[in-house]
One Martini backbone bead per residue (centre of mass of N, CA, C, O) as a GRO file, in nm:
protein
  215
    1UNK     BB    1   0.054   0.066  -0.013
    2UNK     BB    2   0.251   0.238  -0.016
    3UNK     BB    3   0.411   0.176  -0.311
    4UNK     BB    4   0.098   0.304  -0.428
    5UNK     BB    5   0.122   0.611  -0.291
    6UNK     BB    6   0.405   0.679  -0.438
    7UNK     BB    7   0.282   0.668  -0.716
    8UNK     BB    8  -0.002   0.848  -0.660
    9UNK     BB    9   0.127   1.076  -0.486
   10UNK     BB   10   0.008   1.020  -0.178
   11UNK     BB   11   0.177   1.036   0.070
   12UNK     BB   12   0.164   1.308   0.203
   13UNK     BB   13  -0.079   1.279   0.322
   14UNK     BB   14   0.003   1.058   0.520
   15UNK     BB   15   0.232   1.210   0.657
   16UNK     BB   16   0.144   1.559   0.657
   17UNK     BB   17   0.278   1.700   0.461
   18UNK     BB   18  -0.013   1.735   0.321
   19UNK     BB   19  -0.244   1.936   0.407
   20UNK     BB   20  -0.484   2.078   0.426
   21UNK     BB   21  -0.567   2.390   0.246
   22UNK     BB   22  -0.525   2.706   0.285
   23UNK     BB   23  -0.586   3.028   0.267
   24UNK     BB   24  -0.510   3.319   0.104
   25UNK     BB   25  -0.500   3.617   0.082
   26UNK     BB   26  -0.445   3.631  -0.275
   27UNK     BB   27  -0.717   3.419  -0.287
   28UNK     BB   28  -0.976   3.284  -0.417
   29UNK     BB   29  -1.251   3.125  -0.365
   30UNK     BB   30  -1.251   2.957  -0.588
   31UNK     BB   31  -0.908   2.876  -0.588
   32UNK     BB   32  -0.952   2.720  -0.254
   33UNK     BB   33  -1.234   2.542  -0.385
   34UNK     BB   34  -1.034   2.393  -0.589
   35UNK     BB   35  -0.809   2.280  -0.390
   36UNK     BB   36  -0.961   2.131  -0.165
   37UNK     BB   37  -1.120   1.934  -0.351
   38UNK     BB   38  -0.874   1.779  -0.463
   39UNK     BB   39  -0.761   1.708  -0.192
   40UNK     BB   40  -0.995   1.513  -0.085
   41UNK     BB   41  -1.015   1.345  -0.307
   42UNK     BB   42  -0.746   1.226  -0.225
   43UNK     BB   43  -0.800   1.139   0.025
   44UNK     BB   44  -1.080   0.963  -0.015
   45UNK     BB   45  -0.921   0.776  -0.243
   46UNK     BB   46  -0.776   0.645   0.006
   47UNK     BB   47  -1.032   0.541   0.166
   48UNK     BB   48  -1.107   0.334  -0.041
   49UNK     BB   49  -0.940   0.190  -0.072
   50UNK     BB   50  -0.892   0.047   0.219
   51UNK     BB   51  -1.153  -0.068   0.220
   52UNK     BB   52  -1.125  -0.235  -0.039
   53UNK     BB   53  -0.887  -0.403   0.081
   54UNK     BB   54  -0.942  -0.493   0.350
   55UNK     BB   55  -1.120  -0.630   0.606
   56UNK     BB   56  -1.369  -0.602   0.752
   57UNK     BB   57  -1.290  -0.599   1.047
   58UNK     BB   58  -1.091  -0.348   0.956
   59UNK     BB   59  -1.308  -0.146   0.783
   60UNK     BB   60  -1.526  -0.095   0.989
   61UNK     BB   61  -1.290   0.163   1.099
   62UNK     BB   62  -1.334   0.389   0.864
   63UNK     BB   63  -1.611   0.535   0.924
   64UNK     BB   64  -1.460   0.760   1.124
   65UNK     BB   65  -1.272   0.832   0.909
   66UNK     BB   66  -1.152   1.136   0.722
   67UNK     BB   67  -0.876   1.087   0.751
   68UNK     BB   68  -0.629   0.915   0.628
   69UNK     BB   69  -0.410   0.938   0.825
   70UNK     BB   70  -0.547   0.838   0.989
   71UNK     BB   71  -0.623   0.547   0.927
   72UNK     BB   72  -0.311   0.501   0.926
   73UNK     BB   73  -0.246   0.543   1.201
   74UNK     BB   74  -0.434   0.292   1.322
   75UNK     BB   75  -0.291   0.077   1.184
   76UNK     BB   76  -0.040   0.112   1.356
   77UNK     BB   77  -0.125   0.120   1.635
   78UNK     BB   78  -0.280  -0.217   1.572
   79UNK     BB   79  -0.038  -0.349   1.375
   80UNK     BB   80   0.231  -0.198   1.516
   81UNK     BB   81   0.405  -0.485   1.757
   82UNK     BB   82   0.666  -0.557   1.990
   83UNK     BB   83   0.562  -0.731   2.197
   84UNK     BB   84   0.546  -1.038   2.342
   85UNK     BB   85   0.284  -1.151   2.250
   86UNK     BB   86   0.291  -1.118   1.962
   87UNK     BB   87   0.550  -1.300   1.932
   88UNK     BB   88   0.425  -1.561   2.042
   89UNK     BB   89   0.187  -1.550   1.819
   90UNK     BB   90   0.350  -1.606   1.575
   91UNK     BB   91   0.547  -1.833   1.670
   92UNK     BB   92   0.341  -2.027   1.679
   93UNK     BB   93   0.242  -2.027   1.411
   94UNK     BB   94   0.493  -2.086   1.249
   95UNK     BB   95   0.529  -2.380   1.400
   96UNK     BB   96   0.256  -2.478   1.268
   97UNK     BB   97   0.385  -2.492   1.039
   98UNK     BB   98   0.298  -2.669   0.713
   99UNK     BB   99   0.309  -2.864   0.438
  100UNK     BB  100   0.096  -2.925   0.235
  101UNK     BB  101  -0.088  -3.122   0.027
  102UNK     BB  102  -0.028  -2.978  -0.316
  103UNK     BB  103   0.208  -2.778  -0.188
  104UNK     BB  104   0.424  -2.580  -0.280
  105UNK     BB  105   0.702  -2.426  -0.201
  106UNK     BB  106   0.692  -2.160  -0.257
  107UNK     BB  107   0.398  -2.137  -0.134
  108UNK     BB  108   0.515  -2.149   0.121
  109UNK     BB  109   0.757  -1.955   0.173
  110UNK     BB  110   0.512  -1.728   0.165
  111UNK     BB  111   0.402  -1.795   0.402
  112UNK     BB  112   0.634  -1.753   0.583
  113UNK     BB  113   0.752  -1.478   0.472
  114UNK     BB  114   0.478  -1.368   0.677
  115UNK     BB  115   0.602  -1.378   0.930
  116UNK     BB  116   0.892  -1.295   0.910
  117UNK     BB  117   0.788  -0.975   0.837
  118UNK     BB  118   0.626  -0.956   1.158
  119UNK     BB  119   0.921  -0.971   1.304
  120UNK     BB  120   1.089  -0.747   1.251
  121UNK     BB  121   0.976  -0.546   1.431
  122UNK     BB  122   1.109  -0.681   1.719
  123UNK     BB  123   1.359  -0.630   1.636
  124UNK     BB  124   1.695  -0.460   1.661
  125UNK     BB  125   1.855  -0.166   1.649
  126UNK     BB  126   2.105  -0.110   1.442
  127UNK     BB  127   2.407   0.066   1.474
  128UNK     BB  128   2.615  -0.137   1.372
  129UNK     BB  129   2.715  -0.329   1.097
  130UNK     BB  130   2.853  -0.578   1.202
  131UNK     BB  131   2.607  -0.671   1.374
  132UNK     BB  132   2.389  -0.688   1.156
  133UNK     BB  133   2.542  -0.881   0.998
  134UNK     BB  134   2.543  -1.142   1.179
  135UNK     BB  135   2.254  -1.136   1.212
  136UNK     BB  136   2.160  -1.184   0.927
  137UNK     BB  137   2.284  -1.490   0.940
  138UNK     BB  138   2.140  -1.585   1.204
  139UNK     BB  139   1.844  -1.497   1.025
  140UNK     BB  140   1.878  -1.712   0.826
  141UNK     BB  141   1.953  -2.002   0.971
  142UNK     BB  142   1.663  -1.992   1.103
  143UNK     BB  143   1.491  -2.001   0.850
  144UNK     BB  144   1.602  -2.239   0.718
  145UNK     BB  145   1.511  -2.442   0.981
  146UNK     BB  146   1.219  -2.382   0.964
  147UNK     BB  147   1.183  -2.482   0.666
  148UNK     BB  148   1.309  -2.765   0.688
  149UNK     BB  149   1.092  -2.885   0.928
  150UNK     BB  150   0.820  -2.790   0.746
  151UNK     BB  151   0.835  -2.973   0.548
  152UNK     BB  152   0.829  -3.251   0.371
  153UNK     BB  153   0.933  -3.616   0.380
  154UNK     BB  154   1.024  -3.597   0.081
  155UNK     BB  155   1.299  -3.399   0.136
  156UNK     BB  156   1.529  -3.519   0.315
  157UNK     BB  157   1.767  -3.562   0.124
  158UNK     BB  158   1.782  -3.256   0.092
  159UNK     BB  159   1.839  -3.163   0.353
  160UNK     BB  160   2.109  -3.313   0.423
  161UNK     BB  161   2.253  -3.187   0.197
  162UNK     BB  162   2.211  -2.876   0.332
  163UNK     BB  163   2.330  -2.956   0.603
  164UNK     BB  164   2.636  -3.079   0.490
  165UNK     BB  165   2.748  -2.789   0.415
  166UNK     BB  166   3.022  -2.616   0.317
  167UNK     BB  167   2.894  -2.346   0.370
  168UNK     BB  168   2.587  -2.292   0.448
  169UNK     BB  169   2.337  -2.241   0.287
  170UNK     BB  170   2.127  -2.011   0.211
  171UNK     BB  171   1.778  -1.961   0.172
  172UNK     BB  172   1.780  -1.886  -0.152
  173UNK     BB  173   1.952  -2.143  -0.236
  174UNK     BB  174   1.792  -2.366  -0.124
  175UNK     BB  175   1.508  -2.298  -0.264
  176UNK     BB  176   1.617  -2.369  -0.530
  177UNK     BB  177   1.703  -2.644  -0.507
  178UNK     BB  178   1.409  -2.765  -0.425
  179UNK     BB  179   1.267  -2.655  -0.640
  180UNK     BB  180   1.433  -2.819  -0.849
  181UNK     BB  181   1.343  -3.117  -0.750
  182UNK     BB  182   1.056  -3.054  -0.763
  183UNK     BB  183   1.049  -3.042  -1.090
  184UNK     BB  184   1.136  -3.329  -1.103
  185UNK     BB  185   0.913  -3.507  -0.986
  186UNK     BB  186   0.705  -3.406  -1.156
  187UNK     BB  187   0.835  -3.475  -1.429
  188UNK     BB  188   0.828  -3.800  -1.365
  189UNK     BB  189   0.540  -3.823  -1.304
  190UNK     BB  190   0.423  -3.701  -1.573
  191UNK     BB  191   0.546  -3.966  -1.743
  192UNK     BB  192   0.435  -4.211  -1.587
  193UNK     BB  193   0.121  -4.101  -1.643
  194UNK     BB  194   0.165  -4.107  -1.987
  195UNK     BB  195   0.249  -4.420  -1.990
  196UNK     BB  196  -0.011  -4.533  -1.852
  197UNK     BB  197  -0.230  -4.434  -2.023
  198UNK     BB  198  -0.098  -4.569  -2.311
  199UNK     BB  199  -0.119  -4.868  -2.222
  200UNK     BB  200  -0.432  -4.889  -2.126
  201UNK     BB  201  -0.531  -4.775  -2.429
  202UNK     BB  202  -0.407  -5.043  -2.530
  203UNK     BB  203  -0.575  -5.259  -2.803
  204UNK     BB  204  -0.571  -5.576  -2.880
  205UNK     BB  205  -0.651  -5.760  -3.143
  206UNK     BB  206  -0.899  -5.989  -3.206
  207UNK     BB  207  -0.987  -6.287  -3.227
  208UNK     BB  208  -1.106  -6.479  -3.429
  209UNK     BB  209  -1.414  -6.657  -3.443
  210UNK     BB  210  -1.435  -6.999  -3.530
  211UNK     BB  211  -1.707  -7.102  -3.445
  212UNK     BB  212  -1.887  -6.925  -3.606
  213UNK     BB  213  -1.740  -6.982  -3.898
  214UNK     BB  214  -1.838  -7.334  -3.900
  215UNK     BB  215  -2.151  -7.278  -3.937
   0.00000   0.00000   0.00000
């Protein structure tokens, strides 16, 4: 929402830079009941979005809010939150994060790295570049940990492959090759179901009843 925001040129009114228009002393009545309009318009328009774009439970308290930036404003308060509570409830949710059957990996992936990314907000912020750097590789290393824990026992031969190279492969390096792995196997069953229809579907010719040809 933000990057479609600063594409539409309306970011600044969500951050209160661009506040609705003053009148000036030498500006006519026309002309800044001409900027206002345009200004609201772009307002409201902010707001029709939001209601838009989010879930019922969350978009039915936009209807108390005339400004955008309000609306923006609570929905950081209301979900950008990095307290202990919060966090248990993420990682909870995270471990029981499981494969399901018929999901591909890259779809697992995307679904875990929506827990990862509202963990961020908990991180601590380094002032060090050194401490961050170390940090990154340690959080890189704890998500390959728990991608490959919640993974299906399908693909545990390439579990063992990546964590017994030296050194640790990333988790986007990781990623790739599972993903690999799982397009052969896909191309395989999908060959072997090929071979089987075309098996079942051949029917040999019928030998003539004899019993009948010298009635």
């Amino acid at each position: 929402m933000k990057s479609f925001l600063k594409w539409g040129k309306l970011w600044r009114i969500i951050t209160g830079d661009k506040p609705a228009p003053v009148k000036r002393q030498d500006e006519t009545d026309e002309s800044f009941a001409n900027c206002l309009e345009d200004w609201d318009s772009a307002n409201h328009r902010i707001l029709t979005w939001f209601t838009n774009t989010y879930v019922h439970s969350v978009n039915m308290h936009f209807s108390s809010f005339d400004l955008a930036k309000e609306a923006w404003d609570f929905l950081a308060s209301r979900y950008t939150s990095a307290d202990l509570t919060y966090q248990y409830q993420l990682l909870s949710a995270l471990n029981r994060l499981r494969q399901e059957s018929g999901q591909s990996i890259d779809e697992f992936h995307s679904h875990m790295s929506y827990y990862w990314g509202l963990l961020v907000v908990s991180e601590p912020k380094w002032h060090c570049q050194e401490d961050q750097t170390l940090f990154t590789a340690y959080r890189d290393k704890l998500q390959l940990t728990q991608f490959l824990m919640a993974l299906k026992d399908d693909f545990v031969t390439t579990h063992a492959s990546i964590l017994n190279r030296q050194p640790l492969p990333s988790l986007e390096t990781s990623l790739s090759k599972l993903i690999s792995e799982e397009t052969r196997r896909l191309s395989i069953t999908s060959q072997q179901s090929l071979f089987i229809i075309a098996a079942t579907s051949y029917a040999p010719p019928q030998r003539p009843d004899n019993s009948k040809r010298h009635r």
